[in-house]
Structure formats: C-alpha cells, structure tokens
C-alpha positions in Angstrom: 111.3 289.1 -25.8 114.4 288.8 -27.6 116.2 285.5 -27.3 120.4 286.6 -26.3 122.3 284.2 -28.5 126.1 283.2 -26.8 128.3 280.9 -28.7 131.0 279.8 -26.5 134.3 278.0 -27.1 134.1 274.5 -25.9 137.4 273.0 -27.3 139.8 272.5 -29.9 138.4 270.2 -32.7 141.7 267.7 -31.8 140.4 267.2 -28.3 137.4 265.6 -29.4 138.6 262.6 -31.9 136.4 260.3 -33.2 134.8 258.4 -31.0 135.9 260.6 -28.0 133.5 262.5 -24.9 134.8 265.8 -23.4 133.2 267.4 -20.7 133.6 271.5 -19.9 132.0 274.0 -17.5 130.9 277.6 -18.7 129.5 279.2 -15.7 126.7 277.2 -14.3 126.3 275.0 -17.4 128.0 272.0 -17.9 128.3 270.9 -21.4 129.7 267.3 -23.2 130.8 266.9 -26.8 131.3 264.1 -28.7 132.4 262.9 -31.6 130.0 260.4 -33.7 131.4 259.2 -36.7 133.2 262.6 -37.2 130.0 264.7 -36.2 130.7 266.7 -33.1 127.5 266.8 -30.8 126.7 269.0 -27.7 124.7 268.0 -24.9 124.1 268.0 -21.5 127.5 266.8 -19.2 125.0 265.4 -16.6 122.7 262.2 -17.0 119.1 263.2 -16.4 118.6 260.0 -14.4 121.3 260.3 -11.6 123.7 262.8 -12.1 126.7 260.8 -13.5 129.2 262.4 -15.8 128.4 261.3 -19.1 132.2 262.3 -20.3 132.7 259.1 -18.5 130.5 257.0 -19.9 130.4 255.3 -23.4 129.9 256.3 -27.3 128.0 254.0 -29.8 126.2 254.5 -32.8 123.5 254.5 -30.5 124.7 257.4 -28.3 126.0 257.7 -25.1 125.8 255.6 -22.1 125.4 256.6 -18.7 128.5 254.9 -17.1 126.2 254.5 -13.7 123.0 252.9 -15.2 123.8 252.7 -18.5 120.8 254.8 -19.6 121.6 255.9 -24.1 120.5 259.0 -24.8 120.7 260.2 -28.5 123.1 262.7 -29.6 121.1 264.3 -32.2 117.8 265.2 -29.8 119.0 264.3 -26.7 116.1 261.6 -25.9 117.0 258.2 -23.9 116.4 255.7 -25.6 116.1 252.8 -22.5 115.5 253.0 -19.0 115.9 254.3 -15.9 116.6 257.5 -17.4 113.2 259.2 -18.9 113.9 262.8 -19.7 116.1 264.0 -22.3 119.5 265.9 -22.1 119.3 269.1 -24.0 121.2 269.6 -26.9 123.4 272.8 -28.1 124.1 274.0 -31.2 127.8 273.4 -32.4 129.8 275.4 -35.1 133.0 274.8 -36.1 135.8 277.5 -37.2 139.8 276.9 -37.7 139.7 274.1 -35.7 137.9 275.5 -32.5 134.7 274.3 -31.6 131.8 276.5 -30.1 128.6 276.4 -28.5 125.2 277.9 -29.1 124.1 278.6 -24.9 
C-alpha cells in the first residue's frame, strides 16, 4: 500500500515567533505549531487528556502545557511527560520554504 504524502501550508514562519503556539484546521485535522528555541514543531491542537486547545496553553523547554490540567507533552515525540494525560499527541513533519511553513499530513 502506498503511503499518499500531503504537505500542507500551516502558516507564515512570522506567525510563529519564538516562544509562540498557533493552532490551524486542515479538513478534519487540527494541527499546533510552535516555536522552541527557534525550532518550529507540529503536533496535535488537542490535548489527549481532555480535549483542551493546546494553542492556549503554555511553551517551556519542557514542552507544552495543557492550559486545563496542565499535562507537558514533548514537542519532539509528542509523549507527556506528567499526568493526567497518558497518551501522546502525534507529531507532523514540518519544512520550511521562503518563509512559509508546511506540514507533512
């Protein structure tokens, strides 16, 4: 089976500044991107745990925080790293070009 590879455009690289979430809908997927220490990150939008936006929540070094129950889940493999929230977000591929950013999906 062959695997259909879309890359989407999410934003332009000046809406995600360091230290800044974005949240965006393509179709039925909903898709944050952040911007750790000038590395832009997709993941899920939605916290696994309770369905909170994460584009509202917090970024760290850490990752970021569910603004409901404060759940981190790592940017880089989408894992939480405390509890309530047990299963990780899934993460996207991201490639930069002129100043647009796009999305494996």
């Amino acid at each position: 089976m062959i695997k259909l590879v879309q890359w989407i455009k999410a934003c332009n690289l000046d809406q995600v500044k360091e230290g800044q979430l974005f949240g965006f809908s393509h179709n039925d997927k909903k898709i944050l991107m952040a911007n750790q220490k000038g590395k832009i990150h997709a993941t899920d939008l939605i916290c696994t745990h309770a369905d909170a936006d994460l584009s509202t929540g917090f970024l760290s070094d850490e990752g970021v925080r569910c603004p409901l129950h404060l759940s981190v889940f790592n940017l880089e493999n989408g894992q939480p790293q405390n509890l309530p929230a047990e299963i990780p977000l899934k993460v996207y591929n991201v490639k930069i070009d002129q100043d647009e950013i796009y999305v494996e999906i």
